[in-house]
C-alpha positions, 0 to 999 in steps of 0.5 A: 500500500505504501509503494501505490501512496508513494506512486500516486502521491508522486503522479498527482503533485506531477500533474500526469495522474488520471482520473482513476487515480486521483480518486484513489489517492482522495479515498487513501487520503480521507480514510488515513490520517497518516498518510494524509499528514505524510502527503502534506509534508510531500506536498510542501517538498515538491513545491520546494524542489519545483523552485529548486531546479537550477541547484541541479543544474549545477550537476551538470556544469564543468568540473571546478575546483576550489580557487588557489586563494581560497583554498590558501585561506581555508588552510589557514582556518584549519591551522587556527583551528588546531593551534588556536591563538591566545584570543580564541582560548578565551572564547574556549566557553563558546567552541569547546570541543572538537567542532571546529576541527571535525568539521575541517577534516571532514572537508579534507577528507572530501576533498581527496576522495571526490573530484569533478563536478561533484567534488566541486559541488561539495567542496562549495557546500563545506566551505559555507558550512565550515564558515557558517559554522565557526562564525556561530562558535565565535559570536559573543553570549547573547546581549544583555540589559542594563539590569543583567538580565537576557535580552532572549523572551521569557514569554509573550503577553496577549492582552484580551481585557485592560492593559497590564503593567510591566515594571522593567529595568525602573522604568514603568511600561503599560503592555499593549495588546500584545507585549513581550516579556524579558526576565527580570520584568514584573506583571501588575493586572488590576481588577478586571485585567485579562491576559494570556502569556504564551512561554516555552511551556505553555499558555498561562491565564492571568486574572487581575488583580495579580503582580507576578514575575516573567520567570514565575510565569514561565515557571508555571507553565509546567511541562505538562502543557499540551503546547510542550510537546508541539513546541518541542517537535517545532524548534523553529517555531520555539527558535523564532518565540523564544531566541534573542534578537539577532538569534533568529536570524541564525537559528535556520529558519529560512528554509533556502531555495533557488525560487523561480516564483515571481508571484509568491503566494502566501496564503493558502500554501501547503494545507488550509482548513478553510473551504473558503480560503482568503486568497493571499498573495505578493502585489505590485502597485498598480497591477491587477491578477488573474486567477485559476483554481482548480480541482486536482482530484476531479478534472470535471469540476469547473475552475474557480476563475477572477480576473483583474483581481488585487490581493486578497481576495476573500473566497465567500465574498466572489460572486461566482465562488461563494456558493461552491465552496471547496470540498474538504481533503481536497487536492487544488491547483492554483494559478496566478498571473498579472492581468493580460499576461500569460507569462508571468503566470506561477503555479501553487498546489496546496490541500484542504484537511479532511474538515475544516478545524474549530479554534477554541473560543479563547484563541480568538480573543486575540488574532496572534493568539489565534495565528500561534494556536495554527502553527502549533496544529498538525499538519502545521497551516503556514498559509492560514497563520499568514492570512491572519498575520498580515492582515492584521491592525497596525498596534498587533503587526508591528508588536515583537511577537507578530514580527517573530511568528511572521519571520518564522512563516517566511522562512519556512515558505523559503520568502527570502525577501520577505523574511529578510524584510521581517528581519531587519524590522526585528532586530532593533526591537529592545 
């Protein structure tokens, strides 16, 4: 059974799958949740290698060797490494261990065995991962604030009635609807304050009147959380939460690709629990799309077609879309193109879950809320946390805990541009 998934899977992200086999795959997947989760993580994989065409071509390029400088230099960084200088002891906290050098030799090792285009290849790939590497082993310990204490999130504050205070560093800050919290800070709630303050371990409820402490808040969180295990099965969703500024940056959460998207496509993407999905989706002033939805399982299914749109479009409030709504554990096919040209069409795949999901009646109280309780859901729904994140009000958008949860959406779709934007808003944040 496994292999007829695997080559039916295969055929339908193609586009070569018959009518006959659309139709099994559909029935495969509504009647297993497993391989209805495994189709999902294939689904976001083929989308990624139809952007990642020009990495192979580089198989077949002419064998290159390293450059005579180059190689002089990596030499270099071999030598420091076995014999670091008094400056880098120093540091020997931070590089313990025989990281450096393993990794140098292993490119060594390479080097002699391969040759051609693919030692040319690998020889490339180690150089940036040896230099990735020992630049990380040399940054300085996380920064601090005046008062000693981490600048890394202890935990997030989601205001749904009042306005808390937050006493930091002597200074008195009233959190806004959404506040990041640092340890040292401390929480004053007054009668009828409500919050909710998303940590490593979990959501913690806060009812005013209350003063606490962000460590006590993290701390009573407990490991028991149901959000402990998700969180720790999503290290970029807790990397992108929880790591100090510019740690995310670093933390591989930009999932590289070589994208020949010229139209990137935020929302729906990879699997959606919205039969009536917001359609989202990268814009150019002054330009108007074209759209193409179609059923994958079900060629004889009329497309869902609009022209001249601007993004987004809201699925419910086209005229002709509205009443036919998407069927659930659903495979579609989605094409976007500027107005009148053809060419400049990009093509996305994405699924509908087997039925549309319910978020608990708290996770709406507060839209960022809403958007972590998506990315902590299985499968993960990127595209339906982007459809609330970036349309969200200006006092929630450019809060630290949007700017991280959209860093880490972007980078996971492999948005460089996106993600880099996001980046560079982040990083001044105090």
């Amino acid at each position: 059974m496994e292999d007829e998934f695997d080559i039916l899977a295969a055929k339908v992200l193609a586009g070569e799958a018959t009518e006959v086999e659309r139709s099994q795959l559909q029935s495969m997947l509504a009647n297993s949740q497993e391989l209805s989760a495994e189709f999902t993580a294939l689904q976001m994989t083929w989308n990624s290698l139809k952007k990642a065409g020009a990495v192979f071509q580089a198989q077949a390029a002419p064998p290159a060797e390293i450059p005579a400088g180059r190689l002089r230099q990596l030499k270099q960084v071999v030598r420091d490494a076995r014999q670091p200088s008094p400056s880098a002891q120093s540091n020997r906290h931070r590089n313990e261990g025989p990281t450096g050098l393993f990794l140098a030799d292993i490119f060594l090792h390479w080097r002699e065995r391969w040759n051609g285009a693919v030692a040319g290849i690998v020889s490339v790939a180690l150089i940036a991962l040896l230099a990735g590497t020992l630049f990380w082993l040399n940054q300085p310990a996380a920064p601090r604030s005046s008062s000693g204490s981490s600048t890394a999130p202890v935990a997030h504050l989601l205001v749904l009635q009042g306005r808390p205070e937050v006493h930091r560093d002597g200074q008195l800050l009233s959190a806004t609807t959404a506040f990041t919290l640092r340890a040292g800070d401390k929480v004053h709630l007054s009668q009828g304050t409500e919050a909710s303050v998303v940590t490593p371990g979990g959501d913690v409820s806060l009812q005013g009147p209350k003063t606490t402490t962000a460590s006590e808040l993290a701390a009573a969180a407990g490991v028991s959380n149901r959000r402990t295990n998700q969180m720790g099965q999503a290290s970029a969703l807790h990397s992108a939460l929880f790591q100090p500024t510019p740690e995310p940056l670093k933390a591989g959460l930009l999932v590289t690709t070589r994208s020949v998207q010229t139209i990137p496509l935020y929302s729906p993407a990879g699997a959606t629990a919205h039969l009536a999905p917001v359609i989202l989706w990268k814009t150019e002033p002054g330009k108007t799309y074209d759209l193409r939805l179609t059923d994958e399982f079900d060629s004889a299914t009329p497309p869902w077609t609009l022209n001249a749109a601007t993004s987004p479009v809201e699925f419910a409030k086209v005229e002709a879309w509205k009443s036919r709504p998407l069927a659930a554990n659903g495979l579609y096919r989605l094409r976007i193109s500027e107005a009148g040209r053809a060419l400049t069409a990009c093509e996305y795949t994405f699924r509908t879950v087997k039925e549309e999901r319910e978020l608990p009646s708290n996770a709406t109280a507060n839209p960022l809320q809403e958007a972590l309780q998506i990315l902590t859901a299985t499968p993960s729904r990127v595209g339906d946390a982007l459809a609330v994140l970036l349309t969200l009000r200006p006092d929630l958008a450019n809060s630290e805990l949007a700017l991280r949860l959209k860093l880490m959406a972007f980078g996971q779709l492999g948005y460089e541009a996106d993600f880099e934007e996001v980046a560079s808003a982040l990083s001044p944040v105090p």
